[in-house]
C-alpha positions as a Python dict, from the first residue, in 0.01 Angstrom:
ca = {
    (1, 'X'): (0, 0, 0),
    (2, 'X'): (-292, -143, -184),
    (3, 'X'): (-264, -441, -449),
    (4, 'X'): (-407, -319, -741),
    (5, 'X'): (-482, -602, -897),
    (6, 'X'): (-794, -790, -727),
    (7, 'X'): (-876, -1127, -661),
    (8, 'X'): (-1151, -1226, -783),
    (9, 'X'): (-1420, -1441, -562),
    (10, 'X'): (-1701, -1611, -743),
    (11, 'X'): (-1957, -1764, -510),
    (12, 'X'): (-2346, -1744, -549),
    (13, 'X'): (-2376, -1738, -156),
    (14, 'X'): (-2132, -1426, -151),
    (15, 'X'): (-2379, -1187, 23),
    (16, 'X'): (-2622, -1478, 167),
    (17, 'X'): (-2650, -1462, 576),
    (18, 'X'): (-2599, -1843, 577),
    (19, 'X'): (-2298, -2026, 724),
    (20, 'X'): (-2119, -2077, 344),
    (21, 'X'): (-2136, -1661, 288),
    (22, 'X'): (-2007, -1589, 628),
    (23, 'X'): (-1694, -1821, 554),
    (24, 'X'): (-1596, -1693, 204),
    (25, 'X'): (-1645, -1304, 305),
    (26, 'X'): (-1449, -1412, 601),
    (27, 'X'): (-1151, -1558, 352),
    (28, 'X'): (-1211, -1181, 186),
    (29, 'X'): (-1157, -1028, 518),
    (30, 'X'): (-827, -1222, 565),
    (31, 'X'): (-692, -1166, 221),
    (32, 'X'): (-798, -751, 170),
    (33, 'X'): (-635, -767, 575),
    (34, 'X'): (-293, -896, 390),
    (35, 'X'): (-323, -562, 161),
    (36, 'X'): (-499, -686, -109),
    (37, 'X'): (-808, -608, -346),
    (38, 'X'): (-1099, -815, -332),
    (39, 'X'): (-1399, -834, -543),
    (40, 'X'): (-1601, -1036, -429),
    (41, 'X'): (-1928, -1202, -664),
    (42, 'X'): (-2239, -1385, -676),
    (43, 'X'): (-2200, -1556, -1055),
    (44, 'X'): (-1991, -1543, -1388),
    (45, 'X'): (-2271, -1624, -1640),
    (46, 'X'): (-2039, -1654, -1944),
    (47, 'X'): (-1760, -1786, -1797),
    (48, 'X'): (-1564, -1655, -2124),
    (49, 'X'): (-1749, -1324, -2127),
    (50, 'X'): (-1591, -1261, -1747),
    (51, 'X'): (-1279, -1369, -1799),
    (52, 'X'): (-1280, -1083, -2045),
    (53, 'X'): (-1404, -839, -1865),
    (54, 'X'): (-1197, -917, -1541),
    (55, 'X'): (-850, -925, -1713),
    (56, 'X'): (-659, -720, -1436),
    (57, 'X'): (-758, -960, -1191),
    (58, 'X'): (-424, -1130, -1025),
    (59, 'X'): (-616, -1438, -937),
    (60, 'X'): (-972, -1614, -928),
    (61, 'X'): (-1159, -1786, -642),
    (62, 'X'): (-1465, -2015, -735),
    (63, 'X'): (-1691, -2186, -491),
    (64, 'X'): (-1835, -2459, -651),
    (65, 'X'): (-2109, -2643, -434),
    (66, 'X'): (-2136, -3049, -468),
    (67, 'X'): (-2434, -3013, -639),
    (68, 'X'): (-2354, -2888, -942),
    (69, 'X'): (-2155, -3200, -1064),
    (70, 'X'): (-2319, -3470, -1173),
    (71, 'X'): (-2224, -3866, -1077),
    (72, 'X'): (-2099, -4127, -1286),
    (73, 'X'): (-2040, -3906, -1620),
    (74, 'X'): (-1696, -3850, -1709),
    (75, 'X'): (-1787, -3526, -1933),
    (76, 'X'): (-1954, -3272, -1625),
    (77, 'X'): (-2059, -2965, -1745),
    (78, 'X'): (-1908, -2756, -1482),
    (79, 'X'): (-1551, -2898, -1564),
    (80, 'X'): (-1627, -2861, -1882),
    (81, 'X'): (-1679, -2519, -1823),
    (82, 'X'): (-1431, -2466, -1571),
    (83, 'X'): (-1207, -2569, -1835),
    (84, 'X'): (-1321, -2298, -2065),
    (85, 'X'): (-1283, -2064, -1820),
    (86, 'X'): (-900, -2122, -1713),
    (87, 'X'): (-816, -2101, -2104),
    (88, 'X'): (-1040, -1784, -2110),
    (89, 'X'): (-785, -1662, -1863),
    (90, 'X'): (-478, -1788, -2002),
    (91, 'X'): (-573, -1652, -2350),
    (92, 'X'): (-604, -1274, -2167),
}
């Protein structure tokens, strides 16, 4: 029996050939293996807008790659947004 309800996999190297793609399509592998639903994709633009329009999703996974934070700032942008995101979720 199929889980209806996918998880949701957010990473920009989803489809890439390069080591960090083959490891989270592998952790897709393992889950769908376990009977479950997996979408897997490349970006969330609007982090709000997705939430939205992924509201029968069971549960999200998001790669975020070291890069993206910035040092020494207490306010990041990604966390920021992050932060949106979870509530965007919560809200739905």
């Amino acid at each position: 029996m199929k889980f209806r309800f996918p998880i949701v996999i957010i990473d920009e190297d989803y489809r890439s050939e390069n080591t960090s793609g083959l490891g989270i399509r592998a952790l897709a592998q393992a889950i769908e293996a376990e009977g479950f639903e997996v979408l897997g994709v490349t970006s969330y633009g609007d982090l709000s807008q997705f939430a939205q329009q992924q509201s029968r999703a069971s549960a999200f996974i998001l790669s975020i790659d070291d890069e993206e934070f910035t040092l020494g700032t207490g306010h990041d942008p990604i966390v920021h947004s992050l932060r949106h995101f979870i509530g965007e979720v919560r809200r739905k």
